[in-house]
N, CA, C and O atoms as a Maestro MAE file, in Angstrom:
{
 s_m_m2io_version
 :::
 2.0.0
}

f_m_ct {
 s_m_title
 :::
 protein
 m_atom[308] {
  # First column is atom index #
  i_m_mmod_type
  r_m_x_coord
  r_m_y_coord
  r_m_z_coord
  i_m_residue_number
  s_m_chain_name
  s_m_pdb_residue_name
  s_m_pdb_atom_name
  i_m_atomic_number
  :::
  1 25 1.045 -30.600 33.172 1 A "UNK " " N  " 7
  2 3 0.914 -30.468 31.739 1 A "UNK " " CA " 6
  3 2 2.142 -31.066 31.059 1 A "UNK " " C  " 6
  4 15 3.250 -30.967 31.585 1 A "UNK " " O  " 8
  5 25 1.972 -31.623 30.012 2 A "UNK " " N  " 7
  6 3 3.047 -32.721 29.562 2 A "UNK " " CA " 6
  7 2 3.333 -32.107 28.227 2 A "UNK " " C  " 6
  8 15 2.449 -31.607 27.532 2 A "UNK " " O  " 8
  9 25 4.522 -32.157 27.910 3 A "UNK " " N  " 7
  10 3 4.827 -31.325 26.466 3 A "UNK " " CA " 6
  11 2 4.574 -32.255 25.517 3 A "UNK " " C  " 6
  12 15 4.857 -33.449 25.618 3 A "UNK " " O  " 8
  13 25 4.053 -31.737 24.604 4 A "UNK " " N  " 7
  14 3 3.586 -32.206 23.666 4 A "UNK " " CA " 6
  15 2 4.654 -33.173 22.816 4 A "UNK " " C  " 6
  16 15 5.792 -32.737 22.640 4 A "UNK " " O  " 8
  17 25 4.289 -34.487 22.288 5 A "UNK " " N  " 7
  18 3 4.945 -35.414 21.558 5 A "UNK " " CA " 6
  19 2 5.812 -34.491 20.194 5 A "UNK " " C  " 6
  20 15 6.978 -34.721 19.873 5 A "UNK " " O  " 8
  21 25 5.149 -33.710 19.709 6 A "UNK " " N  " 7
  22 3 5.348 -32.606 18.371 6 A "UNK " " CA " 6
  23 2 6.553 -31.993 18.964 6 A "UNK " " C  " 6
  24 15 7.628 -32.299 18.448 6 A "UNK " " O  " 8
  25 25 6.549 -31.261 19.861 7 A "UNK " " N  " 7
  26 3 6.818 -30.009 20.482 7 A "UNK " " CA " 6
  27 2 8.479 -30.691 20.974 7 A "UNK " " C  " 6
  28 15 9.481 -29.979 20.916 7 A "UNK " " O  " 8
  29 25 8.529 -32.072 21.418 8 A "UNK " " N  " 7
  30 3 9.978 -32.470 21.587 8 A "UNK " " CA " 6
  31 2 10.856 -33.270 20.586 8 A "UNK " " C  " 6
  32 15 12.072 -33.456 20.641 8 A "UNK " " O  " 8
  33 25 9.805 -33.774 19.493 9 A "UNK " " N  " 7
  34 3 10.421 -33.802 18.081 9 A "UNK " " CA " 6
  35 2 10.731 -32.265 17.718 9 A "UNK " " C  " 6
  36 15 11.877 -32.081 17.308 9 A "UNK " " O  " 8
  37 25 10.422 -31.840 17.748 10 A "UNK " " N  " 7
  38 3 10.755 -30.337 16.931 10 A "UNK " " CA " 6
  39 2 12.090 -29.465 17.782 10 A "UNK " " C  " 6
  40 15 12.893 -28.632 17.364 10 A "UNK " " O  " 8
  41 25 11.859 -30.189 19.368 11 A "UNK " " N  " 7
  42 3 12.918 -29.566 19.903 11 A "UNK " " CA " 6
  43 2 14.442 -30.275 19.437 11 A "UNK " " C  " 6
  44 15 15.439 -29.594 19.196 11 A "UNK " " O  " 8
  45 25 14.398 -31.696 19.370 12 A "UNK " " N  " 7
  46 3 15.384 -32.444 18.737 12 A "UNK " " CA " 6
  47 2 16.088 -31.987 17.294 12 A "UNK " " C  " 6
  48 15 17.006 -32.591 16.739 12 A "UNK " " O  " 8
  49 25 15.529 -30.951 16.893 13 A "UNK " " N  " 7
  50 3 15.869 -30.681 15.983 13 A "UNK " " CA " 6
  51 2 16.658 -29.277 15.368 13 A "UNK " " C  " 6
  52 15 17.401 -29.017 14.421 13 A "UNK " " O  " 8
  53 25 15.863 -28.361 16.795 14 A "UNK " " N  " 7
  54 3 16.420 -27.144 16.549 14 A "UNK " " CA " 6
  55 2 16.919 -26.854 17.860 14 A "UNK " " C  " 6
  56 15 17.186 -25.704 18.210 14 A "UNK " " O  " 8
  57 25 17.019 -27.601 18.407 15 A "UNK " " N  " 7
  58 3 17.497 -27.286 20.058 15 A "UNK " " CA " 6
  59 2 16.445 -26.173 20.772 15 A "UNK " " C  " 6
  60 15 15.216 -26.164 20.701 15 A "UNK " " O  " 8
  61 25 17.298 -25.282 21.451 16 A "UNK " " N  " 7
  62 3 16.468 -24.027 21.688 16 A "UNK " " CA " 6
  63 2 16.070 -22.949 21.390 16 A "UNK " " C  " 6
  64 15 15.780 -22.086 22.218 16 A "UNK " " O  " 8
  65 25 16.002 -22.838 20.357 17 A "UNK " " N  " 7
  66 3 15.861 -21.788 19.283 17 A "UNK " " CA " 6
  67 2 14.174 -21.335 19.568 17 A "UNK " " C  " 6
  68 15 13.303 -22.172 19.330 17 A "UNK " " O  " 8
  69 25 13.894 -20.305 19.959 18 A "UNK " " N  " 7
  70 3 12.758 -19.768 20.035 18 A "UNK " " CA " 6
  71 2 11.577 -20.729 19.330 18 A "UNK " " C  " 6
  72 15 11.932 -21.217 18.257 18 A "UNK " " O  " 8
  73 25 10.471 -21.009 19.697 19 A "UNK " " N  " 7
  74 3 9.912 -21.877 19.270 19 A "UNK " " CA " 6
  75 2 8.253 -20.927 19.239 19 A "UNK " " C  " 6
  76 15 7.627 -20.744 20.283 19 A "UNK " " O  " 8
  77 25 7.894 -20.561 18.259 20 A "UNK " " N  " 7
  78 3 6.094 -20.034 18.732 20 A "UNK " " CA " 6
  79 2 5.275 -20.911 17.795 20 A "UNK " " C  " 6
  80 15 5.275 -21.281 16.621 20 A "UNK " " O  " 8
  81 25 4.265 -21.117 19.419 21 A "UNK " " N  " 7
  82 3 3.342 -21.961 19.207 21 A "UNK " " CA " 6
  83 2 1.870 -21.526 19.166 21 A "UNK " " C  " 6
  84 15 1.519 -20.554 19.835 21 A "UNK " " O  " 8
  85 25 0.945 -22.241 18.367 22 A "UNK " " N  " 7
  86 3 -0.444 -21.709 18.804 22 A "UNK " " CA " 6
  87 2 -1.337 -22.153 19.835 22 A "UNK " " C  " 6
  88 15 -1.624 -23.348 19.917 22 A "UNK " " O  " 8
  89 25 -1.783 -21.339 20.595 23 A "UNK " " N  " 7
  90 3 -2.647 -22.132 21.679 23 A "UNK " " CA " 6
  91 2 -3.801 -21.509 22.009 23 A "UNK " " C  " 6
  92 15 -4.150 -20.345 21.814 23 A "UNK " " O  " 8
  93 25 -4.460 -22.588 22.632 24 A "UNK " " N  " 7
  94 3 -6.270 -22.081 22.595 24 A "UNK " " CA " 6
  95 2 -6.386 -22.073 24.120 24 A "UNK " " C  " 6
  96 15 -5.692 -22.894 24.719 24 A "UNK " " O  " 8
  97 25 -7.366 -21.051 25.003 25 A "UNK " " N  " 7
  98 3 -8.205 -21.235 25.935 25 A "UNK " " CA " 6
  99 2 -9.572 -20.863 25.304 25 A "UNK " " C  " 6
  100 15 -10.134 -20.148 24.474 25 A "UNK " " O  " 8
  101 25 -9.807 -22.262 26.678 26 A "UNK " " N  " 7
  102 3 -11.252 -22.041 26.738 26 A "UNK " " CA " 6
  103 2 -12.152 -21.644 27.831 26 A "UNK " " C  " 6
  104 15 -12.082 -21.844 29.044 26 A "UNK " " O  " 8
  105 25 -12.858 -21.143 27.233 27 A "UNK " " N  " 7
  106 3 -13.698 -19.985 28.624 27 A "UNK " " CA " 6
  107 2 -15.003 -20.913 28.976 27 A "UNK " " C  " 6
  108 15 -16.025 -20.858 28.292 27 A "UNK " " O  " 8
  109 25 -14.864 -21.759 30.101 28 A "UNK " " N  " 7
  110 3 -16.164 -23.008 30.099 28 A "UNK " " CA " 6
  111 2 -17.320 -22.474 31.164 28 A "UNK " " C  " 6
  112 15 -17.274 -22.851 32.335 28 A "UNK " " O  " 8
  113 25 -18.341 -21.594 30.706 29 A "UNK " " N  " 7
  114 3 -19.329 -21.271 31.221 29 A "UNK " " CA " 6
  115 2 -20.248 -22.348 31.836 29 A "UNK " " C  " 6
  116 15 -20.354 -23.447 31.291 29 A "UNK " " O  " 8
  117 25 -21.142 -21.931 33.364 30 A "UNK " " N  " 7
  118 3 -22.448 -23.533 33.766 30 A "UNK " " CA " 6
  119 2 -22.779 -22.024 34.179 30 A "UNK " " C  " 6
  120 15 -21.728 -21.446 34.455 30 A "UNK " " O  " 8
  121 25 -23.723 -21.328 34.290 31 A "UNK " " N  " 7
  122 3 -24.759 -20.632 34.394 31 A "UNK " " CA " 6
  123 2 -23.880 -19.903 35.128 31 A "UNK " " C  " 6
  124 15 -22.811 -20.459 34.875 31 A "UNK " " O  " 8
  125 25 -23.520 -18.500 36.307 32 A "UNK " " N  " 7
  126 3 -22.540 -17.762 36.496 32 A "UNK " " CA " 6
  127 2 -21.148 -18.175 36.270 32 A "UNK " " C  " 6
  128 15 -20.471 -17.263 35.794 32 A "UNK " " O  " 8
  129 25 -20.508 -19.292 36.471 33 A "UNK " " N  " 7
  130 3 -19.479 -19.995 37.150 33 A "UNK " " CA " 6
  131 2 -18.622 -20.386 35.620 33 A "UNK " " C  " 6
  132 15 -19.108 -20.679 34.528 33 A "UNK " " O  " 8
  133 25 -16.897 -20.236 36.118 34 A "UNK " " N  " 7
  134 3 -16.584 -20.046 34.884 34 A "UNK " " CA " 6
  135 2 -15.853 -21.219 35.849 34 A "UNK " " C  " 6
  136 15 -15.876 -21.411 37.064 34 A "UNK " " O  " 8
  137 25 -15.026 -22.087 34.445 35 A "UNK " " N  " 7
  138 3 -14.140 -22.994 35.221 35 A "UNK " " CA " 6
  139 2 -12.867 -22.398 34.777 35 A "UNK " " C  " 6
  140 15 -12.562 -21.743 33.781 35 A "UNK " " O  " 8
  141 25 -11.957 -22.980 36.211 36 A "UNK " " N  " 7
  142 3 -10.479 -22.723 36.041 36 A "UNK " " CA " 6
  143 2 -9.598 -23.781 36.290 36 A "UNK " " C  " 6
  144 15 -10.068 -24.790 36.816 36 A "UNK " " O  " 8
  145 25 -8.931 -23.758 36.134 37 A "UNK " " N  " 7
  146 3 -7.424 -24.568 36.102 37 A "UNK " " CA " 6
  147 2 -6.121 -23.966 37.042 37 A "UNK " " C  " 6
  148 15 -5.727 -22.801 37.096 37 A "UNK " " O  " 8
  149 25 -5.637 -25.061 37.697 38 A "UNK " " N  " 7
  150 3 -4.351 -24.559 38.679 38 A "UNK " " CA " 6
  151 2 -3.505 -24.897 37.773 38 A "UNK " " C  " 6
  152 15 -3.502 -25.944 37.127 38 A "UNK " " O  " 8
  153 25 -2.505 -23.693 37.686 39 A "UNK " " N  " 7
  154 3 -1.127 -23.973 36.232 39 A "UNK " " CA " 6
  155 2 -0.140 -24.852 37.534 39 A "UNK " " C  " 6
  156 15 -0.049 -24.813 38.761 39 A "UNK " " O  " 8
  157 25 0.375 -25.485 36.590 40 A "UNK " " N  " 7
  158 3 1.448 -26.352 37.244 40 A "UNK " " CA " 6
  159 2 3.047 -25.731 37.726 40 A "UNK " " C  " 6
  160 15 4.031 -26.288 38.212 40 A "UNK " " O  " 8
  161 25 2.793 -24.497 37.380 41 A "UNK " " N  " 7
  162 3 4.423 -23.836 37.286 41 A "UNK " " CA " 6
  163 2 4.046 -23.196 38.666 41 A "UNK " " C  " 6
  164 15 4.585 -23.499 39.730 41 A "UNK " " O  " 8
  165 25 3.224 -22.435 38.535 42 A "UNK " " N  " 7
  166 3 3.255 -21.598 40.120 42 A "UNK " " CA " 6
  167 2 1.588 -21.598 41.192 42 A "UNK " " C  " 6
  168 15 1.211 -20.985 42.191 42 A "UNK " " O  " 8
  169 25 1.056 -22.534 40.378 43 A "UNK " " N  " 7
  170 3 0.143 -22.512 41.293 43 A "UNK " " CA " 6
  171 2 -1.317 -21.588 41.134 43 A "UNK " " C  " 6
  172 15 -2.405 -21.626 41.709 43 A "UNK " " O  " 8
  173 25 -0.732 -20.749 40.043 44 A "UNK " " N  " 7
  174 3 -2.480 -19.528 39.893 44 A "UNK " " CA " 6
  175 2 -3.535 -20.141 38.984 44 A "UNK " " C  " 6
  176 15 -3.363 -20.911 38.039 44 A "UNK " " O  " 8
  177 25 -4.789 -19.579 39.524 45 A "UNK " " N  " 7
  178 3 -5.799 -19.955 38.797 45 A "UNK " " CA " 6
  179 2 -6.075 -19.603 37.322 45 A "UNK " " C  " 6
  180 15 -5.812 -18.403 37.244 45 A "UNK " " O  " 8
  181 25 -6.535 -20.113 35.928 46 A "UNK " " N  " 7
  182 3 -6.488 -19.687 35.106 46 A "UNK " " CA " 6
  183 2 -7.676 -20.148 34.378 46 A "UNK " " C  " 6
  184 15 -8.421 -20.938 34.958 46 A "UNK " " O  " 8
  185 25 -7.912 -19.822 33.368 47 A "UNK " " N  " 7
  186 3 -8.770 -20.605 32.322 47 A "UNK " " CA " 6
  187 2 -8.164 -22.070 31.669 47 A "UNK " " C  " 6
  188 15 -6.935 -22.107 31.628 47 A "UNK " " O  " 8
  189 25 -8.705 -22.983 31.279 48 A "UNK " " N  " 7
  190 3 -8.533 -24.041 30.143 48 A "UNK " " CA " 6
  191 2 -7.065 -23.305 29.176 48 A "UNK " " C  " 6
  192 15 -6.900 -22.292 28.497 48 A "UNK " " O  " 8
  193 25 -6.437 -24.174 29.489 49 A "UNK " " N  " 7
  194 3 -5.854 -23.173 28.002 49 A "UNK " " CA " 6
  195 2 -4.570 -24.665 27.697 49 A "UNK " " C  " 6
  196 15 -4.200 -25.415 28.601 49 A "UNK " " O  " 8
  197 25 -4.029 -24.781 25.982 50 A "UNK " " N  " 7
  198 3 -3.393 -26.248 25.751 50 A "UNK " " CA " 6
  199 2 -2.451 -25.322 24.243 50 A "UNK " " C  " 6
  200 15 -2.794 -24.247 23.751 50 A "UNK " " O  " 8
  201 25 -1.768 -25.813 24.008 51 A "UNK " " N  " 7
  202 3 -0.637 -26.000 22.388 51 A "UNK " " CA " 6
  203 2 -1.907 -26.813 21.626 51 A "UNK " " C  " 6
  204 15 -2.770 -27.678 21.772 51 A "UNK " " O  " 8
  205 25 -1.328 -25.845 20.707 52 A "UNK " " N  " 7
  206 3 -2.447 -26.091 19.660 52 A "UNK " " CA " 6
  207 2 -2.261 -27.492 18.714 52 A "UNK " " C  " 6
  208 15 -1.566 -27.044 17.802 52 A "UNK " " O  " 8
  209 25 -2.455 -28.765 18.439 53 A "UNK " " N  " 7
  210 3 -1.467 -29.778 17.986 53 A "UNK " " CA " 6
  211 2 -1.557 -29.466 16.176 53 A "UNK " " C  " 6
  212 15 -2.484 -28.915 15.582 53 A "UNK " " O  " 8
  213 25 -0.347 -29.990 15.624 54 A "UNK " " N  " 7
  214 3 -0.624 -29.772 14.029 54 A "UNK " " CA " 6
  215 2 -1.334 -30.247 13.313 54 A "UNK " " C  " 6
  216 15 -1.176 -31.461 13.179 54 A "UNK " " O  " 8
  217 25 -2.341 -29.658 12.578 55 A "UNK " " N  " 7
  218 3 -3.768 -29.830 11.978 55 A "UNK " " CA " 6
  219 2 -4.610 -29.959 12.349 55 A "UNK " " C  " 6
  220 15 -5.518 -30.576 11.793 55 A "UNK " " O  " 8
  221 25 -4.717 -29.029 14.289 56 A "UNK " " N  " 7
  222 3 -6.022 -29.320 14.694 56 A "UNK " " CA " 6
  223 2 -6.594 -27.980 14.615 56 A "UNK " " C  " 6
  224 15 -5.988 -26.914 14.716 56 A "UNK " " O  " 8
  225 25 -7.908 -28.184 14.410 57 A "UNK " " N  " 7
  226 3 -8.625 -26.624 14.622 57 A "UNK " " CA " 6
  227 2 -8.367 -26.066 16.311 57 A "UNK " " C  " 6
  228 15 -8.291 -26.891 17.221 57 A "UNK " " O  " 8
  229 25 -8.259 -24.680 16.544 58 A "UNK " " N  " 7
  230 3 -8.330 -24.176 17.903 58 A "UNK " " CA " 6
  231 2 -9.592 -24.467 18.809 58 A "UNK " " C  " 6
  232 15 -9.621 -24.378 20.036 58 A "UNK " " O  " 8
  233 25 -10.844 -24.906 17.800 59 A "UNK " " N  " 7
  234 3 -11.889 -24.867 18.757 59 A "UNK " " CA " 6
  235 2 -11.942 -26.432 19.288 59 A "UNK " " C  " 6
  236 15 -12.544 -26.866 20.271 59 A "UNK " " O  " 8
  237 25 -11.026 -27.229 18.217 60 A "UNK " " N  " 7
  238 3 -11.222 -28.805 18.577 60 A "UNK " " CA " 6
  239 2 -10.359 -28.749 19.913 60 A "UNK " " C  " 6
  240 15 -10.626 -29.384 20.933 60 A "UNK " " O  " 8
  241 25 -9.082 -27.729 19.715 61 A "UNK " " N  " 7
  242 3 -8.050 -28.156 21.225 61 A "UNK " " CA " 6
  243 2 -8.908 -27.740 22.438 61 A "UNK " " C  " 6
  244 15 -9.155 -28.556 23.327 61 A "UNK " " O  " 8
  245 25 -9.382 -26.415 22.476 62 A "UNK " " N  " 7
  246 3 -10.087 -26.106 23.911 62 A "UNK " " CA " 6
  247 2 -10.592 -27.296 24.383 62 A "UNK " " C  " 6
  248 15 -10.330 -27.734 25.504 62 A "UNK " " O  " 8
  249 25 -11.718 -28.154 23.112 63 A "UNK " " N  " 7
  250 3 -12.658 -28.851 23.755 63 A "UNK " " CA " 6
  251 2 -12.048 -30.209 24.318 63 A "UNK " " C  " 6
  252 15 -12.642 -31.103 24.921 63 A "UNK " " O  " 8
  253 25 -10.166 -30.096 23.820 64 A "UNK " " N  " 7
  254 3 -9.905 -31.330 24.111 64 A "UNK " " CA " 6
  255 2 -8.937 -30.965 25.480 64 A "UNK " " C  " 6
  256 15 -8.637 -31.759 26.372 64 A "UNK " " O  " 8
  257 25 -8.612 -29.786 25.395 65 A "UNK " " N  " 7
  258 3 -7.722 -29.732 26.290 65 A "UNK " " CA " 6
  259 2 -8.624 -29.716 27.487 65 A "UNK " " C  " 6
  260 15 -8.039 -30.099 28.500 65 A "UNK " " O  " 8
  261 25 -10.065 -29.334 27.693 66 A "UNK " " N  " 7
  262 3 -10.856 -29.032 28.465 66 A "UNK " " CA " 6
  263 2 -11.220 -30.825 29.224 66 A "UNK " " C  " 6
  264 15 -11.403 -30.938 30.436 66 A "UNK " " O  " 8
  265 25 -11.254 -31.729 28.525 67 A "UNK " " N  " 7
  266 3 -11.215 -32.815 28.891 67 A "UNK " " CA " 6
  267 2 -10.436 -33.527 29.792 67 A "UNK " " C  " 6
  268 15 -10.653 -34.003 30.907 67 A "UNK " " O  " 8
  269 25 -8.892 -33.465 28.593 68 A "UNK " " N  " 7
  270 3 -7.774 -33.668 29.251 68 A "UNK " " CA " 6
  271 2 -7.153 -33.226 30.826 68 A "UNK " " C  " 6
  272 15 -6.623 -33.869 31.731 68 A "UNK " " O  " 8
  273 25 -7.518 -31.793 30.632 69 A "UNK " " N  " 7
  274 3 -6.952 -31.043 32.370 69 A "UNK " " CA " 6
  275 2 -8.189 -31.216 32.784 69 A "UNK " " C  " 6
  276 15 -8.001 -32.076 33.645 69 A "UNK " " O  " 8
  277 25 -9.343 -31.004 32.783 70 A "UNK " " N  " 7
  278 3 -10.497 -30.658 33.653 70 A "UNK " " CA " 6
  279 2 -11.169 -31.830 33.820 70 A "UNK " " C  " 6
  280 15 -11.673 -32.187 34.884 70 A "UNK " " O  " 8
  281 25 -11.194 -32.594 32.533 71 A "UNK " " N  " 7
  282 3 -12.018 -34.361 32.842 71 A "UNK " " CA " 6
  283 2 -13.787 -33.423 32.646 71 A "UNK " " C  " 6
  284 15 -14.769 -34.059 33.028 71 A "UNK " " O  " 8
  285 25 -13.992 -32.110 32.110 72 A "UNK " " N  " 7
  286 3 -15.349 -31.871 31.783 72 A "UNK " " CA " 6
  287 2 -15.421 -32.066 29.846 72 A "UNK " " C  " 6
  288 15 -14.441 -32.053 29.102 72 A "UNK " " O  " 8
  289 25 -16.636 -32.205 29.502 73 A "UNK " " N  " 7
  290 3 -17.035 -31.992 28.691 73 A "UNK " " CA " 6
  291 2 -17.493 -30.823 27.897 73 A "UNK " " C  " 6
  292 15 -18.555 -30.396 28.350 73 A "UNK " " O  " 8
  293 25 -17.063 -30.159 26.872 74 A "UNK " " N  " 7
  294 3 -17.820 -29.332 26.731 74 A "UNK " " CA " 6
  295 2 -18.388 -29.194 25.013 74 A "UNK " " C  " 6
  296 15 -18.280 -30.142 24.235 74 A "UNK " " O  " 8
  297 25 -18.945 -27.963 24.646 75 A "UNK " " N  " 7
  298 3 -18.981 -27.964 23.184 75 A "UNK " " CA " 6
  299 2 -18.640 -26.397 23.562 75 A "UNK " " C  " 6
  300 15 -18.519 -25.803 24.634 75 A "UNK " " O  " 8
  301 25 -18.517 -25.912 21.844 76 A "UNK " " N  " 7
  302 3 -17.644 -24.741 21.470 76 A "UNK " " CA " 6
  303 2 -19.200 -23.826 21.322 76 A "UNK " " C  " 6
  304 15 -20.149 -24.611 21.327 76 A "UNK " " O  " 8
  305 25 -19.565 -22.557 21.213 77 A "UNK " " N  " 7
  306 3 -20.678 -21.945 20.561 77 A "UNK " " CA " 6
  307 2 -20.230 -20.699 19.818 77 A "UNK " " C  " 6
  308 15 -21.048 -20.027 19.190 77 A "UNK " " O  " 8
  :::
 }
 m_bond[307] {
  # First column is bond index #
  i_m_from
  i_m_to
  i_m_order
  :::
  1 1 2 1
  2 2 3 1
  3 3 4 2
  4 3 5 1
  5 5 6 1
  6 6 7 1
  7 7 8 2
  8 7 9 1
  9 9 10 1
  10 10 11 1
  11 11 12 2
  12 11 13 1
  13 13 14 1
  14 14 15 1
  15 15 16 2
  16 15 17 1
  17 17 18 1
  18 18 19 1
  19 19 20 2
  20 19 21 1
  21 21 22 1
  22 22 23 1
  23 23 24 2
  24 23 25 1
  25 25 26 1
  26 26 27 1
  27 27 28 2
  28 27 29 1
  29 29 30 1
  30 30 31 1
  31 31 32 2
  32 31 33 1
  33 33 34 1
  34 34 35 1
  35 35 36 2
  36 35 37 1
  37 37 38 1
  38 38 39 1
  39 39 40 2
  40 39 41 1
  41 41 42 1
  42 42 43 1
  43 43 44 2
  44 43 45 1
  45 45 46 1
  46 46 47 1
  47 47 48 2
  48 47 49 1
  49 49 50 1
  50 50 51 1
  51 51 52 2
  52 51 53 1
  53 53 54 1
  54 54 55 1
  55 55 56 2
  56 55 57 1
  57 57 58 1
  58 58 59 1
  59 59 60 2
  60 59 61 1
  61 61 62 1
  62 62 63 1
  63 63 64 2
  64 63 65 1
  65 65 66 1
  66 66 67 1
  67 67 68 2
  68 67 69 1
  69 69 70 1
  70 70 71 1
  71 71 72 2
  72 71 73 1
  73 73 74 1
  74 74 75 1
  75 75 76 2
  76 75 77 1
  77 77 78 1
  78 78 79 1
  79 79 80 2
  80 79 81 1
  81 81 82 1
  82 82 83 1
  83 83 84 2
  84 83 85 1
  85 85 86 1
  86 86 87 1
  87 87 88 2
  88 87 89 1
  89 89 90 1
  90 90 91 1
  91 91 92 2
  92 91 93 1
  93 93 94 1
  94 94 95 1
  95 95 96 2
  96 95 97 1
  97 97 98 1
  98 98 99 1
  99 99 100 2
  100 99 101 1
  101 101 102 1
  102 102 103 1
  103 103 104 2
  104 103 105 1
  105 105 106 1
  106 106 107 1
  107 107 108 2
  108 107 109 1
  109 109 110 1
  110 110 111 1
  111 111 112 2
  112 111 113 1
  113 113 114 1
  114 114 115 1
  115 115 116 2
  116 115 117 1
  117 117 118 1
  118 118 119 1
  119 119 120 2
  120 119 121 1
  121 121 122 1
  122 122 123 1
  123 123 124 2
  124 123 125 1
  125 125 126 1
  126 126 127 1
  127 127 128 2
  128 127 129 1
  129 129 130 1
  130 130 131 1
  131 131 132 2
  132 131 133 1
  133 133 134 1
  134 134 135 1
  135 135 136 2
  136 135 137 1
  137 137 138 1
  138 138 139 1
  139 139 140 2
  140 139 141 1
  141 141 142 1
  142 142 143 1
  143 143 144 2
  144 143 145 1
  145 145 146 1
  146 146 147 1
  147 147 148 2
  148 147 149 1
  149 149 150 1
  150 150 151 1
  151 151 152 2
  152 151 153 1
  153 153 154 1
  154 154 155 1
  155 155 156 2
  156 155 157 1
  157 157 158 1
  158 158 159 1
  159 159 160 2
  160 159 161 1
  161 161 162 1
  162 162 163 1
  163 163 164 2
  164 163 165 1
  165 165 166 1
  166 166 167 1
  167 167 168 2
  168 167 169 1
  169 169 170 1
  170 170 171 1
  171 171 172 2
  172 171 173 1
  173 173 174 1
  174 174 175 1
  175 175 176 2
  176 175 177 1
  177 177 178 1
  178 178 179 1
  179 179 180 2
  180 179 181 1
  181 181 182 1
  182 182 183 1
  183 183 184 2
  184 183 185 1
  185 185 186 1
  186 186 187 1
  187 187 188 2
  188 187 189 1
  189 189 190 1
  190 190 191 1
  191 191 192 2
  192 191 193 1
  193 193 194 1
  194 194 195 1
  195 195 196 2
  196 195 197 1
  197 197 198 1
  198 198 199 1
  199 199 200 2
  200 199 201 1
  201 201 202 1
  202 202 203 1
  203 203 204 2
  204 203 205 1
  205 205 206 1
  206 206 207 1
  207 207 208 2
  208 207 209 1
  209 209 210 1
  210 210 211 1
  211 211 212 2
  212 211 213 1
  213 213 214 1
  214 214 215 1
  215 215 216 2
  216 215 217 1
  217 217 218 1
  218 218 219 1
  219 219 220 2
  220 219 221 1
  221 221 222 1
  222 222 223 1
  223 223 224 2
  224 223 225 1
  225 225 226 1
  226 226 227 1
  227 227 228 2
  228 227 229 1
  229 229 230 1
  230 230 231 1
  231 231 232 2
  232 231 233 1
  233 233 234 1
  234 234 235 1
  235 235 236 2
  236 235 237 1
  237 237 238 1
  238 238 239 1
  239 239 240 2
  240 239 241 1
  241 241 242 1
  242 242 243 1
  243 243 244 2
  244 243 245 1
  245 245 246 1
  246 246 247 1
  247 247 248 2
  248 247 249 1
  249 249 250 1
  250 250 251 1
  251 251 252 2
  252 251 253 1
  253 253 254 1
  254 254 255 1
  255 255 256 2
  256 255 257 1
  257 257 258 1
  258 258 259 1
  259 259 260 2
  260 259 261 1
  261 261 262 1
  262 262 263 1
  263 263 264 2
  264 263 265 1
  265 265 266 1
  266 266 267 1
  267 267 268 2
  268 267 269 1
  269 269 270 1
  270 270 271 1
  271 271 272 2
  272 271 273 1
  273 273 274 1
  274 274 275 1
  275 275 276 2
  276 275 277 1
  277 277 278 1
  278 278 279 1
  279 279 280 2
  280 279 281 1
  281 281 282 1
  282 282 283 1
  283 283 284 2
  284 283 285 1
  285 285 286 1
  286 286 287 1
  287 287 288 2
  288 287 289 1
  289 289 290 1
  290 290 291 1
  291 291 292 2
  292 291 293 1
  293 293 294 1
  294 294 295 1
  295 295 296 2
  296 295 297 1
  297 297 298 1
  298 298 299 1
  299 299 300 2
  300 299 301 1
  301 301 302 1
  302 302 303 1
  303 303 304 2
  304 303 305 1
  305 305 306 1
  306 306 307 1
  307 307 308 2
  :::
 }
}
């Protein structure tokens, strides 16, 4: 997972100063089967989940972050 272009302008600016961000998972249902994601820090299984970018809706990031890490498609309901 790659930090966001935003997220290291903003660090340039305030150094390390606590930073909260918004972020979306997404819960990607195919008939029982949920999909997951291996996190890059330690290895556990998780849901879809991304930083929310500025001026995007939360339901646009799932569906993009869901792309981005997973390479699936999905829509929001």
């Amino acid at each position: 997972m790659a930090t966001p272009d935003f997220v290291i302008e903003l660090r340039r600016h305030i150094g390390t100063t606590a930073l909260p961000l918004v972020g979306a998972t997404a819960v990607v249902l195919r008939g029982d089967s949920i999909l997951l994601g291996r996190r890059s820090d330690n290895g556990a299984l998780t849901p879809i989940t991304g930083i929310v970018e500025p001026g995007e809706e939360p339901a646009d990031a799932a569906v993009r972050e869901t792309l981005e890490e997973a390479g699936v498609v999905c829509r929001v309901e």
